[in-house]
Structure formats: C-alpha cells, structure tokens
ZAKOL-762810 format. One line per field, with one value per residue: residue number from 1; residue in one letter; chain; z, y, x of N, C-alpha, C in turn. Coordinates in Angstrom, 1 decimal. Example, Ala and Ser with C-alpha at 12.3 -4.5 7.8 and 13.67 -1.06 7.14 Angstrom:
BEGIN
tiro: c(1 | 2);
zavex: c(A | S);
kevo: c(A | A);
n.zz: c(7.8 | 7.1);
n.yy: c(-5.7 | -2.2);
n.xx: c(13.2 | 12.8);
ca.zz: c(7.8 | 7.1);
ca.yy: c(-4.5 | -1.1);
ca.xx: c(12.3 | 13.7);
c.zz: c(7.8 | 7.9);
c.yy: c(-3.3 | 0.0);
c.xx: c(13.2 | 12.9);
//
This chain:
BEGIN
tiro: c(1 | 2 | 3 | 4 | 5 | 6 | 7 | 8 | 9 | 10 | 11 | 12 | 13 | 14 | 15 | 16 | 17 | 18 | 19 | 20 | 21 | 22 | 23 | 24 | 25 | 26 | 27 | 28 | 29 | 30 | 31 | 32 | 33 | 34 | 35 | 36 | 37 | 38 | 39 | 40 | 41 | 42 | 43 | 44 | 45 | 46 | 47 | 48 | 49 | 50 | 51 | 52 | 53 | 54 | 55 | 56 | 57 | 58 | 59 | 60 | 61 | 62 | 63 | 64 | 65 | 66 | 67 | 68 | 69 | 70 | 71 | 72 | 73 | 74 | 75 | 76 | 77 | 78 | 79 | 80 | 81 | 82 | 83 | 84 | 85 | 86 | 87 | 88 | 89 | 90 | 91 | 92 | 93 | 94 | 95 | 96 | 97 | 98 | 99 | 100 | 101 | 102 | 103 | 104 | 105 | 106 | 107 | 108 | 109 | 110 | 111 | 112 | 113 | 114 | 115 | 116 | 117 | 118 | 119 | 120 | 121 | 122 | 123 | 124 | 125 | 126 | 127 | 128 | 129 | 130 | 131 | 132 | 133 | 134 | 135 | 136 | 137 | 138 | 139 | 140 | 141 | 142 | 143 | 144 | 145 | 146 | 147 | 148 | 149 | 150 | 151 | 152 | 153 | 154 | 155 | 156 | 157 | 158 | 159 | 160 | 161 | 162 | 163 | 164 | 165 | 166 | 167 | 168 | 169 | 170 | 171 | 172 | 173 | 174 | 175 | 176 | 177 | 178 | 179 | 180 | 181 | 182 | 183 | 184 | 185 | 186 | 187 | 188 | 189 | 190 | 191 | 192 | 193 | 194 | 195 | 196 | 197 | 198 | 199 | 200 | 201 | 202 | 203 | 204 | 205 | 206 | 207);
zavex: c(X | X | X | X | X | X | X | X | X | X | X | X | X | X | X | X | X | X | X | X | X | X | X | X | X | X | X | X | X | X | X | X | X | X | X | X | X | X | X | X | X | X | X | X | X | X | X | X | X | X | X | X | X | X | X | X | X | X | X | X | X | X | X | X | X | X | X | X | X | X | X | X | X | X | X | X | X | X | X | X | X | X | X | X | X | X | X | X | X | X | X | X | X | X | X | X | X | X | X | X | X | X | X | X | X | X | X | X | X | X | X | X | X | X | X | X | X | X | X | X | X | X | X | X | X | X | X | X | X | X | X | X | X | X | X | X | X | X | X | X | X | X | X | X | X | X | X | X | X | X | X | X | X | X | X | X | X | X | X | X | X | X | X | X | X | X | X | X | X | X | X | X | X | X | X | X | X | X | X | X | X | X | X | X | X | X | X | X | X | X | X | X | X | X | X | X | X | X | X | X | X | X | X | X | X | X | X);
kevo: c(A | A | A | A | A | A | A | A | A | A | A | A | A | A | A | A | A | A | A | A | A | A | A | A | A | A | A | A | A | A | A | A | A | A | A | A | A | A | A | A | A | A | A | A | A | A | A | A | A | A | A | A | A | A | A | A | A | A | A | A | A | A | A | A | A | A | A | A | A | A | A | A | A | A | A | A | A | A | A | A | A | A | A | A | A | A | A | A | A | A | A | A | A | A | A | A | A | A | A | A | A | A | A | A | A | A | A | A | A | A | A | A | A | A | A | A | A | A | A | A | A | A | A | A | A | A | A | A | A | A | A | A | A | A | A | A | A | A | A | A | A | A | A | A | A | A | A | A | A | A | A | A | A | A | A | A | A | A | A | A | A | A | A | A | A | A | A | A | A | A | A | A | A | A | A | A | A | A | A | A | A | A | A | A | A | A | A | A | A | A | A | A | A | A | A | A | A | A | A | A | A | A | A | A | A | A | A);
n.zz: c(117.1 | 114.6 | 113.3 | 113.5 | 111.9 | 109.5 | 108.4 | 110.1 | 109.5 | 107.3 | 106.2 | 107.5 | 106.8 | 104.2 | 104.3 | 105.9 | 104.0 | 102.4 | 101.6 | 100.5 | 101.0 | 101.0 | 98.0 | 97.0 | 97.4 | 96.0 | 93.4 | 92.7 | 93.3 | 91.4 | 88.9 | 85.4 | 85.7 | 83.8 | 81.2 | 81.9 | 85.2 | 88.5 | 91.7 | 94.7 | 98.0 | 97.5 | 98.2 | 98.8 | 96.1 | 95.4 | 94.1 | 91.3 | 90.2 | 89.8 | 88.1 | 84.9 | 81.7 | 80.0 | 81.3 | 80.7 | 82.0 | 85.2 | 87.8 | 90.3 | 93.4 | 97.1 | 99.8 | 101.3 | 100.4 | 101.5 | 101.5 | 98.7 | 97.6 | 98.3 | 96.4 | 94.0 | 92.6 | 92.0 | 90.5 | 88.5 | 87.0 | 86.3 | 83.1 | 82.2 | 82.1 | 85.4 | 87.3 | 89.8 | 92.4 | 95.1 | 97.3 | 99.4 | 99.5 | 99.8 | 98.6 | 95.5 | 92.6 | 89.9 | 86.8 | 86.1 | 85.7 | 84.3 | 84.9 | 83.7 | 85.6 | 89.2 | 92.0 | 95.2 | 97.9 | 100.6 | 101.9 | 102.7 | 105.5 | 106.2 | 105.6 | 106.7 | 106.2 | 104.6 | 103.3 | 102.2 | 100.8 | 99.2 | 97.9 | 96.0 | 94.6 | 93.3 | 91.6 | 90.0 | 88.1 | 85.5 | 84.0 | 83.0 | 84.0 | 86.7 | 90.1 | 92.1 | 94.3 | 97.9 | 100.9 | 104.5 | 107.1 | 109.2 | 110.5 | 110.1 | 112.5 | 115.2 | 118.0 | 117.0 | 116.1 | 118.6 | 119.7 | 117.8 | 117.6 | 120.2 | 119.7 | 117.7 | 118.2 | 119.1 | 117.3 | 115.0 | 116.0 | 115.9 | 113.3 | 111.3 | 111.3 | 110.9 | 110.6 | 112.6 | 112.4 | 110.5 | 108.5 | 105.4 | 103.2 | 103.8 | 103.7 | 101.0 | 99.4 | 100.6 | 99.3 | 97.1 | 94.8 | 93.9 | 93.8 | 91.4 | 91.9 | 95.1 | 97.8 | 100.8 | 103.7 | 105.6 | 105.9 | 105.1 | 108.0 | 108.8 | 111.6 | 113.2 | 113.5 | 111.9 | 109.6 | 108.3 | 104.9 | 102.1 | 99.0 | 95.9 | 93.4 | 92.2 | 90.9 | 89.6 | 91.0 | 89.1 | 88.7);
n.yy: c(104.8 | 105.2 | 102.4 | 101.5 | 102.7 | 103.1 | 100.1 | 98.0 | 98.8 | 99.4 | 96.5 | 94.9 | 96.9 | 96.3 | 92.8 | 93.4 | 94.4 | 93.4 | 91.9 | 89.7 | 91.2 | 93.7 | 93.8 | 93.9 | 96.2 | 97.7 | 97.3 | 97.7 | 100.6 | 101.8 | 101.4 | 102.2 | 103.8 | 105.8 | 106.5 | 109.0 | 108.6 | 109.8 | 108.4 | 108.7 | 108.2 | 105.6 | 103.5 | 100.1 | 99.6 | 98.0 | 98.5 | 98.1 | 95.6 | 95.9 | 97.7 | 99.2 | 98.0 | 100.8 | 102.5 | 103.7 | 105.1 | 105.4 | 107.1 | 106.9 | 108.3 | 108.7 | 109.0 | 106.9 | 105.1 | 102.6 | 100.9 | 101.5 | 99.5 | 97.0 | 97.3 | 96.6 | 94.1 | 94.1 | 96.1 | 95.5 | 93.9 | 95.0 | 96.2 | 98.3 | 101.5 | 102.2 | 104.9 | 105.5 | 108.5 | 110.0 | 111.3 | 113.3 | 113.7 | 116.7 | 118.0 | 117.6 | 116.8 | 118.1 | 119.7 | 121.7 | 120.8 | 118.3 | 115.6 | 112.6 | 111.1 | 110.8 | 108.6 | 107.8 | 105.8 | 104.5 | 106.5 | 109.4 | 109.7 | 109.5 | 110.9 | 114.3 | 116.7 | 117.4 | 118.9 | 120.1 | 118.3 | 117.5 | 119.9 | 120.0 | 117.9 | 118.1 | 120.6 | 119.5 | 117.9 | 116.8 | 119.8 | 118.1 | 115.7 | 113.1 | 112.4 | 109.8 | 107.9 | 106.1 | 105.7 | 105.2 | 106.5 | 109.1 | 107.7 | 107.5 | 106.7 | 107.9 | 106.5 | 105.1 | 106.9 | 107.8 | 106.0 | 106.3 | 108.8 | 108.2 | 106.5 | 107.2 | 109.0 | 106.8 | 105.1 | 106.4 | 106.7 | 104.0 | 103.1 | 104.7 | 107.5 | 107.2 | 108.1 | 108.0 | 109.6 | 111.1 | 113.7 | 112.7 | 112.7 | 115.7 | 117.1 | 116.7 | 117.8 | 120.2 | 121.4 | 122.3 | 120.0 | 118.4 | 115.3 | 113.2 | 110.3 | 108.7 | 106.9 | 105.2 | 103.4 | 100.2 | 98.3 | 94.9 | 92.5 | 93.8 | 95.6 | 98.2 | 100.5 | 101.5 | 100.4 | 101.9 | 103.5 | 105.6 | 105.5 | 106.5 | 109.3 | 112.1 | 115.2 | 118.5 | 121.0 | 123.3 | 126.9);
n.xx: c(100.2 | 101.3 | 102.3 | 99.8 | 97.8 | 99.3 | 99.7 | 98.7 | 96.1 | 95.1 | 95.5 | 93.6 | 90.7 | 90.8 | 90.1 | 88.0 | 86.2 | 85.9 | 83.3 | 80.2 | 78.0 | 78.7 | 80.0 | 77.6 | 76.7 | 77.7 | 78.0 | 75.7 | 75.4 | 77.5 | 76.2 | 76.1 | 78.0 | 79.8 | 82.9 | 85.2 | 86.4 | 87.1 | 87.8 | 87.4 | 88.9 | 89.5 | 91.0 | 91.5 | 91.1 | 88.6 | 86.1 | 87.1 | 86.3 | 83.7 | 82.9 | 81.4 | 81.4 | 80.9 | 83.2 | 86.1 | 88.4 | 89.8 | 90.9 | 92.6 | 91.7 | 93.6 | 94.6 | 96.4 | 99.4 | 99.6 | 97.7 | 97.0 | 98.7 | 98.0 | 96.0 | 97.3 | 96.6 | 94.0 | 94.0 | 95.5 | 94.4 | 92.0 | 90.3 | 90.5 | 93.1 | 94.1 | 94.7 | 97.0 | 96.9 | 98.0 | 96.7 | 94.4 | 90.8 | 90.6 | 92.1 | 92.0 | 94.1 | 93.5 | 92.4 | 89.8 | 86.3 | 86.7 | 85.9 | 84.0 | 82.3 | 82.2 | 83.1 | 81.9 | 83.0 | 82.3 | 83.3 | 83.2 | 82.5 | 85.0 | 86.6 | 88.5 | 87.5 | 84.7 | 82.8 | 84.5 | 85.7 | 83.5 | 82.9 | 85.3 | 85.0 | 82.6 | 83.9 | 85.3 | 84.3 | 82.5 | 80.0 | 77.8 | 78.4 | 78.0 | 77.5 | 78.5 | 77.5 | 78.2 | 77.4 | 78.1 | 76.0 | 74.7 | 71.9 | 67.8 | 66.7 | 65.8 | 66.7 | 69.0 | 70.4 | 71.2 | 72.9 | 75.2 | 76.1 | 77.5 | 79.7 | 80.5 | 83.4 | 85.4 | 84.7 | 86.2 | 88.6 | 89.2 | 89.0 | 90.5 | 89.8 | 86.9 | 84.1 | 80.2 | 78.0 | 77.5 | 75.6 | 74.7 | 72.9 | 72.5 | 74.8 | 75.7 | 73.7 | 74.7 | 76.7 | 76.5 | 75.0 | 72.3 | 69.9 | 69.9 | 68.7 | 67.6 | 68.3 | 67.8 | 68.6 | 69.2 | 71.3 | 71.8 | 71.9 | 73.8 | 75.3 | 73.0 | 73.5 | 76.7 | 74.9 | 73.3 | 72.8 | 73.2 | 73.0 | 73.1 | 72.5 | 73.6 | 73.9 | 75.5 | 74.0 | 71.3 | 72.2);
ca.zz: c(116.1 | 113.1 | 112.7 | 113.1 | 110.9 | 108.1 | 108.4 | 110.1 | 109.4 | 105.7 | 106.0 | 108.6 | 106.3 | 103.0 | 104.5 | 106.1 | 102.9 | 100.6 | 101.6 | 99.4 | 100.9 | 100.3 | 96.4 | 96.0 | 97.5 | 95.2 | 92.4 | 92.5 | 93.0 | 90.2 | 87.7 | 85.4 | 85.3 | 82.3 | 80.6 | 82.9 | 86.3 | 89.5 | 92.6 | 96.0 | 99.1 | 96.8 | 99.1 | 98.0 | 94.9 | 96.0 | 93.6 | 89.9 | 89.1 | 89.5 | 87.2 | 84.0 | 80.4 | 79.5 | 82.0 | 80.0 | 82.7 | 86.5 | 88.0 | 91.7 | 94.8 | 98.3 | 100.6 | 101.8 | 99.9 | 101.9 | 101.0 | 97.1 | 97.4 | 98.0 | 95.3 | 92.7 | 92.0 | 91.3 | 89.6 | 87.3 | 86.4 | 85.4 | 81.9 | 81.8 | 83.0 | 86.2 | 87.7 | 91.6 | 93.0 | 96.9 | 97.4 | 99.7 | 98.6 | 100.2 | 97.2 | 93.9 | 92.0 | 88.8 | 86.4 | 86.3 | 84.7 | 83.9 | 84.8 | 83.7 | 86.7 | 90.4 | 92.8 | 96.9 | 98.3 | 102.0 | 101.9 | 103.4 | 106.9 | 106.6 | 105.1 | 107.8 | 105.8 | 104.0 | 102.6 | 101.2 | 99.7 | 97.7 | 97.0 | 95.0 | 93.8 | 92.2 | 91.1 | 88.8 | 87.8 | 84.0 | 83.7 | 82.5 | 85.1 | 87.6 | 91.3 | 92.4 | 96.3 | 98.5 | 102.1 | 105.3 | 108.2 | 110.4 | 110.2 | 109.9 | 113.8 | 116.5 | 118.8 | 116.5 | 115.7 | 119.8 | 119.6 | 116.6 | 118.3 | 121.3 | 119.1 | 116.5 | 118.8 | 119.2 | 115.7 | 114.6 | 116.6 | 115.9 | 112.0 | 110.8 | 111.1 | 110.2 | 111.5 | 112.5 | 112.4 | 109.5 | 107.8 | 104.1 | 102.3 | 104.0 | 103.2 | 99.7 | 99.2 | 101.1 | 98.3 | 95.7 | 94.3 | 93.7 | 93.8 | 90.4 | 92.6 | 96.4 | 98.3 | 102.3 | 104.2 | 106.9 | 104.8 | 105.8 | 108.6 | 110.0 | 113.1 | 112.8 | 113.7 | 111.0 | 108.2 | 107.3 | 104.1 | 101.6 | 97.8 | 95.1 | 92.1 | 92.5 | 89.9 | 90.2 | 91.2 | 88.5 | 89.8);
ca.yy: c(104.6 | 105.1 | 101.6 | 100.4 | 103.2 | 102.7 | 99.3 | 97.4 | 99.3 | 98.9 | 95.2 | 95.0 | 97.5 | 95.4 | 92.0 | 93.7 | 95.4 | 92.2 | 90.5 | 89.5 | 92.4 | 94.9 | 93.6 | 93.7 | 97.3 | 98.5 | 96.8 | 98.9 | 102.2 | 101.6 | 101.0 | 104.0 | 104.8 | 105.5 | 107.5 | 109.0 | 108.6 | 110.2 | 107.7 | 109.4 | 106.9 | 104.5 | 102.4 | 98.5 | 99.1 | 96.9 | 98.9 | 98.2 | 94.5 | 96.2 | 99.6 | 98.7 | 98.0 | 102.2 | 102.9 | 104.0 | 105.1 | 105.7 | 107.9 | 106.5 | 109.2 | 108.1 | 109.2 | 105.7 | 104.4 | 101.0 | 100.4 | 100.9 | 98.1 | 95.9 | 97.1 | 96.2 | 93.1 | 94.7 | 97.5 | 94.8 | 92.7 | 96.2 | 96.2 | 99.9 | 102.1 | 102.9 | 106.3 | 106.2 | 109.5 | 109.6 | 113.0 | 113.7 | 114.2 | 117.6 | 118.4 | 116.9 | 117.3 | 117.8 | 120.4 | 122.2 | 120.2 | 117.3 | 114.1 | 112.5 | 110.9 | 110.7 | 108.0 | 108.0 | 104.6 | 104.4 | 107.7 | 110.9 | 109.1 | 109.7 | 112.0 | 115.2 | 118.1 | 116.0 | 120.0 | 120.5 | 117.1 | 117.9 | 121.0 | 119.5 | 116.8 | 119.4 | 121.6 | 118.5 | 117.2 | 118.2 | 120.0 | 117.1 | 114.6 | 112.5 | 111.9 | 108.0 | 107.5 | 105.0 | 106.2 | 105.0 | 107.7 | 108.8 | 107.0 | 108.5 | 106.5 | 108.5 | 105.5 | 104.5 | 108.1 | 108.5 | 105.0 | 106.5 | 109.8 | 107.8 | 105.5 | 108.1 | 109.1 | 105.4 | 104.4 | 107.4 | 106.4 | 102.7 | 102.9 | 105.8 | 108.6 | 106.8 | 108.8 | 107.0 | 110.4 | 112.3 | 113.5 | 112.5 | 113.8 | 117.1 | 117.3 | 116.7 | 119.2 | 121.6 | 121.3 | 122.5 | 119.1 | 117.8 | 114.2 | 112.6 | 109.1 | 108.5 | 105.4 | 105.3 | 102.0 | 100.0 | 97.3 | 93.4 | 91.4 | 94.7 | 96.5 | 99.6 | 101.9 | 100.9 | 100.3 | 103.3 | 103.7 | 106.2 | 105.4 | 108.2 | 109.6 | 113.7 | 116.2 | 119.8 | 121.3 | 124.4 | 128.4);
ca.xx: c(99.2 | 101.4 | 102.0 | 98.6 | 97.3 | 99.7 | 100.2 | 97.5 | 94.3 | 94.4 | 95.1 | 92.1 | 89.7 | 90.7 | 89.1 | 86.7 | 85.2 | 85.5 | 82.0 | 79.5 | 77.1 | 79.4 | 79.9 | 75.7 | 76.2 | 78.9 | 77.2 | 74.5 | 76.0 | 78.0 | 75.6 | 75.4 | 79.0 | 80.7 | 83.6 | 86.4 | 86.1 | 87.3 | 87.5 | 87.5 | 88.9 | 90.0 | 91.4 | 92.3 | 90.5 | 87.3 | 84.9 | 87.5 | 85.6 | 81.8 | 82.7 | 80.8 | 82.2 | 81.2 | 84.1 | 87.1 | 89.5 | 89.9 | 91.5 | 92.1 | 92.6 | 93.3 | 96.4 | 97.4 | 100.2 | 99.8 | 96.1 | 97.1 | 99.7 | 97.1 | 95.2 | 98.1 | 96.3 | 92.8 | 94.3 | 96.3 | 93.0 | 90.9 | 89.8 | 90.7 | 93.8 | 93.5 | 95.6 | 96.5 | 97.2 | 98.1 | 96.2 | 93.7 | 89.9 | 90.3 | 92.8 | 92.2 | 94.7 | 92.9 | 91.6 | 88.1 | 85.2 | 88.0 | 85.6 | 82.3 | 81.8 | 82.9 | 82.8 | 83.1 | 82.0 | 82.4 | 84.5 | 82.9 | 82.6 | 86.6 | 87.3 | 88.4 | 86.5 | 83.6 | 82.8 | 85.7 | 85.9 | 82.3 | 83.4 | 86.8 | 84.1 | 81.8 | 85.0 | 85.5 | 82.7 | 81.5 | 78.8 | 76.9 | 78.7 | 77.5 | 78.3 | 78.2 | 78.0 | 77.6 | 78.0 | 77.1 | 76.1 | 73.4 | 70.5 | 66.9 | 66.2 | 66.2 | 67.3 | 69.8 | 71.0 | 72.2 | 74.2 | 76.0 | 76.7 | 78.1 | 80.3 | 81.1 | 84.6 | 85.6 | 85.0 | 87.3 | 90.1 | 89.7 | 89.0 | 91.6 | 88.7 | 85.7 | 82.5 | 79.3 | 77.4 | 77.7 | 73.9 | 75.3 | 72.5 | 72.4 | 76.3 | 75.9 | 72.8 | 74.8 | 77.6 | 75.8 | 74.2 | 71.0 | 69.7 | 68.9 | 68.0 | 68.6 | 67.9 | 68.4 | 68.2 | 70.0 | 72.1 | 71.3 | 73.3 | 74.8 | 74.8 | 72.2 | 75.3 | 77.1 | 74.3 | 73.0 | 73.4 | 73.0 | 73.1 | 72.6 | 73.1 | 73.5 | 74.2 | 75.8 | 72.7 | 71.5 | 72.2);
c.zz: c(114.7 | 112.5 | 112.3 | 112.4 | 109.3 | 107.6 | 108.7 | 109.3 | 108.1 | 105.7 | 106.7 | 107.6 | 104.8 | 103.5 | 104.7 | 105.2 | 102.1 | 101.2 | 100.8 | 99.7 | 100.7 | 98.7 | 96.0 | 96.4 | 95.8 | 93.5 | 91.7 | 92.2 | 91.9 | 89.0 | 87.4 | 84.8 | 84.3 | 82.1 | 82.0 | 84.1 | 87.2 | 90.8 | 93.5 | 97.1 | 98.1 | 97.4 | 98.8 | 96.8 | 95.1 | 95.1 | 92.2 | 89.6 | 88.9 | 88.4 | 85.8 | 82.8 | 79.9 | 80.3 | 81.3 | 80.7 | 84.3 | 86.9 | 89.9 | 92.9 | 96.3 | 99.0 | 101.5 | 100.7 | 100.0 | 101.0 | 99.3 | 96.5 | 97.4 | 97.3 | 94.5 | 91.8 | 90.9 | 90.5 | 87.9 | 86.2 | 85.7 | 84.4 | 81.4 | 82.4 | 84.2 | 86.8 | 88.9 | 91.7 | 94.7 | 97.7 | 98.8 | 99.5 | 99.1 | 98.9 | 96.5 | 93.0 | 90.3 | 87.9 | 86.2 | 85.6 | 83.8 | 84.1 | 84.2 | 84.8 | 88.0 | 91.3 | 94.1 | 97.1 | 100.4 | 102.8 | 102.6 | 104.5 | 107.3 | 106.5 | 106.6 | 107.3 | 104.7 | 103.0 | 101.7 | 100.1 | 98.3 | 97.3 | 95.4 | 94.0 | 92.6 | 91.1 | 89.4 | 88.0 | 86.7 | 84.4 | 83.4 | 83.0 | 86.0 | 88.8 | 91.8 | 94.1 | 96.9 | 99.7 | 103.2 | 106.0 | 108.6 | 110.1 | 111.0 | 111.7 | 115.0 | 118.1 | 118.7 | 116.2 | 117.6 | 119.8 | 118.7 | 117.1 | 119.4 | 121.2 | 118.3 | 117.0 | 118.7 | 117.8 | 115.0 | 114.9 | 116.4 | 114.6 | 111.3 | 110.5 | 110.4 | 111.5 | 111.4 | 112.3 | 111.8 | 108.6 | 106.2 | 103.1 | 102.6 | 103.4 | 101.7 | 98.9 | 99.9 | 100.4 | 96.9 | 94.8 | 94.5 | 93.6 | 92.4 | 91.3 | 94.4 | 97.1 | 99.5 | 102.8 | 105.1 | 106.0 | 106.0 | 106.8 | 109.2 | 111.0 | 112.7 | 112.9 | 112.6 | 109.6 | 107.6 | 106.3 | 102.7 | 99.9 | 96.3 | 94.1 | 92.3 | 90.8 | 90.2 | 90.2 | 90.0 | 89.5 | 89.8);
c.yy: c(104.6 | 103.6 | 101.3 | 101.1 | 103.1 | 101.8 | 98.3 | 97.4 | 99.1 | 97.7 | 94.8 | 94.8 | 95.9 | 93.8 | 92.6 | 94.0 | 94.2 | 91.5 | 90.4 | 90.8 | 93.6 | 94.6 | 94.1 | 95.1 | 98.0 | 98.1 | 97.6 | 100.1 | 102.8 | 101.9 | 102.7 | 105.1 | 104.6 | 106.7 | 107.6 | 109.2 | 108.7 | 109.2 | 108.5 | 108.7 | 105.7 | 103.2 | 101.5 | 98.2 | 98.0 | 97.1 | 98.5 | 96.9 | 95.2 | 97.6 | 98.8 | 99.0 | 99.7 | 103.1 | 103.2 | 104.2 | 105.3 | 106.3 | 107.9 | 107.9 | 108.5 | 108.1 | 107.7 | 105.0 | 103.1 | 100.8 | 100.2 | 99.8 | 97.2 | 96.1 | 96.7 | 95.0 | 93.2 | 95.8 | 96.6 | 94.2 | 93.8 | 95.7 | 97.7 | 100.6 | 102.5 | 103.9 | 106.5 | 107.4 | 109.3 | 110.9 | 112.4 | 114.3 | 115.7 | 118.8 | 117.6 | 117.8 | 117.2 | 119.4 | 120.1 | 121.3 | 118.9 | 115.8 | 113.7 | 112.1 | 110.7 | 109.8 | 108.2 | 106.7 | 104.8 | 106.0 | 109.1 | 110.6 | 109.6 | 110.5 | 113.7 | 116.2 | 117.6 | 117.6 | 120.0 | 119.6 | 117.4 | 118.7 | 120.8 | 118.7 | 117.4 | 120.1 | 120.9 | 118.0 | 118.0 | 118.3 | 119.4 | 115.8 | 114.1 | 112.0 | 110.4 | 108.0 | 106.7 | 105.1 | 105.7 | 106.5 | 108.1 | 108.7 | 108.2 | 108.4 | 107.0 | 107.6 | 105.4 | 106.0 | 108.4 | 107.6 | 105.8 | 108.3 | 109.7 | 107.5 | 106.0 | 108.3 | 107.8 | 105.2 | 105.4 | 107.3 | 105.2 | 102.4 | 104.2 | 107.1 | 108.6 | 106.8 | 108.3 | 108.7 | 111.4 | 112.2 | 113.5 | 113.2 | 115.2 | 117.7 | 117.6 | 117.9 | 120.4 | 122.3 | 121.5 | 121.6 | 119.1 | 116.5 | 114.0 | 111.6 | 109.3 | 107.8 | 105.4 | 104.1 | 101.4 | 98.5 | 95.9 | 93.0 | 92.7 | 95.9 | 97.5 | 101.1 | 102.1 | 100.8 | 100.7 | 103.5 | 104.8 | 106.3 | 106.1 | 108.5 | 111.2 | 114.1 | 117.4 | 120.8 | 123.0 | 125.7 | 128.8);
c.xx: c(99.8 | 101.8 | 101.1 | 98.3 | 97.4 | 99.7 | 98.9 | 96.3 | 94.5 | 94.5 | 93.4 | 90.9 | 89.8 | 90.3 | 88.3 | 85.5 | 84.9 | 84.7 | 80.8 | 78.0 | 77.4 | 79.3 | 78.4 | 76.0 | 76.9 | 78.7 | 76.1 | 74.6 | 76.9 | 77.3 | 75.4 | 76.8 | 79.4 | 82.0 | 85.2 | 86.2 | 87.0 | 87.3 | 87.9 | 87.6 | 88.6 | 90.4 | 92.1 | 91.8 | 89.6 | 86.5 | 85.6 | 86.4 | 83.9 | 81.9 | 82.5 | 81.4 | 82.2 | 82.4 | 85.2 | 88.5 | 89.2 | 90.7 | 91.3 | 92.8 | 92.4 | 95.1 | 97.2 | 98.1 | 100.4 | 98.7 | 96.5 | 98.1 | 98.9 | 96.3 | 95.7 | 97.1 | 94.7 | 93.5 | 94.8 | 95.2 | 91.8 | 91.0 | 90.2 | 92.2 | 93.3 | 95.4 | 96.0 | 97.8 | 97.1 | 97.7 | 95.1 | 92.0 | 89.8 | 90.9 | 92.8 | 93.6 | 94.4 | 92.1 | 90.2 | 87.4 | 86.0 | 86.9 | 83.9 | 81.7 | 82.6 | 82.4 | 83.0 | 81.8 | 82.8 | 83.9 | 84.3 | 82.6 | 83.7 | 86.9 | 87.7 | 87.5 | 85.7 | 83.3 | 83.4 | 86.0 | 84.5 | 82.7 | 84.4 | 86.0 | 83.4 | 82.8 | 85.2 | 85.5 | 82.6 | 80.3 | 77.7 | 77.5 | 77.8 | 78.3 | 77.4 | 78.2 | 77.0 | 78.4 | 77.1 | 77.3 | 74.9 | 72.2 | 69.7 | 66.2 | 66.1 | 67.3 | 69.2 | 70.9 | 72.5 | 73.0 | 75.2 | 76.6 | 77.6 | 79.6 | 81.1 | 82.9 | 85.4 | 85.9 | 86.2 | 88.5 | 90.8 | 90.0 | 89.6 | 90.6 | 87.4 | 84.2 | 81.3 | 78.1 | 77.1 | 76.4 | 74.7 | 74.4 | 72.3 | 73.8 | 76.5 | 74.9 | 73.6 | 75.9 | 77.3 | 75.3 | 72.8 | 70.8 | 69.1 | 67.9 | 68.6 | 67.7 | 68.6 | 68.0 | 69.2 | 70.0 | 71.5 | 72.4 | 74.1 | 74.6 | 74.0 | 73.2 | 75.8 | 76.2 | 73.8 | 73.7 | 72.7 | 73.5 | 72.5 | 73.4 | 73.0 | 74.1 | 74.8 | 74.3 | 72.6 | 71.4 | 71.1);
//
C-alpha cells in the first residue's frame, strides 16, 4: 500500500475532486471567509481559487507531501500567501486563538481521531472565529445509512481512510461548537453513499 497511498491515491483523489459539482460545493462553503485562515486536509489545494478577496492568508495543513506537490500550481496562482505545513489535523502546530477562520472540506471522513481534530480546531479558533465545513458522512436515510456502514471498511482501505459513516454534525456539537447555519443534503449525480453532505458554519459554542 505504500506506493499506492503515497503515490497513487493523491493522483486519483486530485481528479477525482476537480468536477464542477465539487467547485459549486466548495463555493458555497467558502463564502464568508475572511482574514487568516487555517485549512485542515488540504490536499491539492482544490478549495485556494473559491476563498474570497477578504482572505488574507492560509495556512495549509495536511500530512501528504505528495498531494501538496500537486498543489504547487494552485498554491502559485493564490492571491494570498499560502503556508503548507505537513502535520496532521490531530496536531496543529499552531498557537491558542491564532486564526479567524478554519476550513475542513472533505476532511473529518479521514481524518483517524475526527475528536481530536475539532478539538485542535477549536484550540485555534479566535474567540470570534468561524469554522467552515464541508463534509460528507452519514446520511439522515435509514436505507442509505446501512449501505454506508457496509462500505465504510472498503472505502477506508481503498481511499487512504475515508469513512462513509461518520454522524458530522453530532461530532462537531460534541466538540464544543455550535451551528451558526447548517445545511444537510445528498449532493447531485452522486451515489447516496457518497453524497451526504454536511455544509455549516459553527462557532465555539459559549460555557
């Protein structure tokens, strides 16, 4: 696996992600950000052309070294610095209350401790920040929920640890957030396994 992991799979993922229904998602979730920003599963940089002129900097994290080679080119064409770090969202390497906002777009599916990643998220987050996400994971269907419990094993072994079964907004409320907005839906054109999606704006929720 460690070829295909290191080597393959981010070529793979980076087509796979560039299609024009991914763009309308990431478009969306976007909107809103401004200032200094945190990226969490950064990947090939897919999300730098939608982050909006109030964007100032980035601050990319994401442990594949391959995947950010192919972002060179988005990274080059930003409008802003962007920062990659080859961390882990489990460790940010970043001081306390350091961002205005934080992004994870298809990223807490992967992540191994999806906790620990909000946690680091929150850790980071000003006080008057905003968390950006745009995650798929288990749909509200009962039908659709046991496919994705079946499949969940499989897709983890085939897409570098990417979970079809993870309740996203229970994860995020269980991380001390709160939802400013949140929008759940099964994306167009793609499998119901797969298109759950969860789009939201969270806050550090008050004590």
């Amino acid at each position: 696996m460690g070829m295909y992991s290191n080597w393959i799979l981010p070529r793979l993922l980076n087509s796979a992600m560039d299609t024009k229904t991914f763009a309308e998602e990431r478009k969306k979730a976007l909107a809103g950000v401004k200032g200094t920003v945190l990226e969490v599963g950064f990947g090939t940089g897919h999300n730098l052309p939608f982050y909006p002129d109030e964007v100032e900097r980035v601050v990319a994290v994401d442990p594949s070294r391959e995947s950010a080679k192919l972002a060179q080119k988005r990274i080059a064409a930003a409008p802003f610095p962007v920062e990659y770090l080859p961390l882990t969202g489990e460790r940010i390497d970043a001081p306390d209350h350091s961002f205005d906002a934080v992004v994870t777009t298809y990223t807490l599916c992967t992540v191994a401790d999806p906790l620990a990643t909000l946690e680091q998220i929150r850790r980071v987050l000003k006080p008057s920040g905003s968390f950006h996400l745009l995650e798929h994971g288990l749909a509200d269907d009962p039908d659709v929920q046991r496919w994705q419990t079946r499949l969940s094993a499989f897709s983890a072994f085939v897409l570098g640890g990417c979970t079809l079964d993870r309740n996203i907004e229970a994860l995020v409320r269980q991380a001390g957030f709160s939802f400013e907005r949140i929008d759940k839906y099964f994306t167009e054109g793609d499998p119901k396994v797969v298109g759950w999606v969860t789009r939201a704006v969270a806050r550090v929720a008050s004590a």
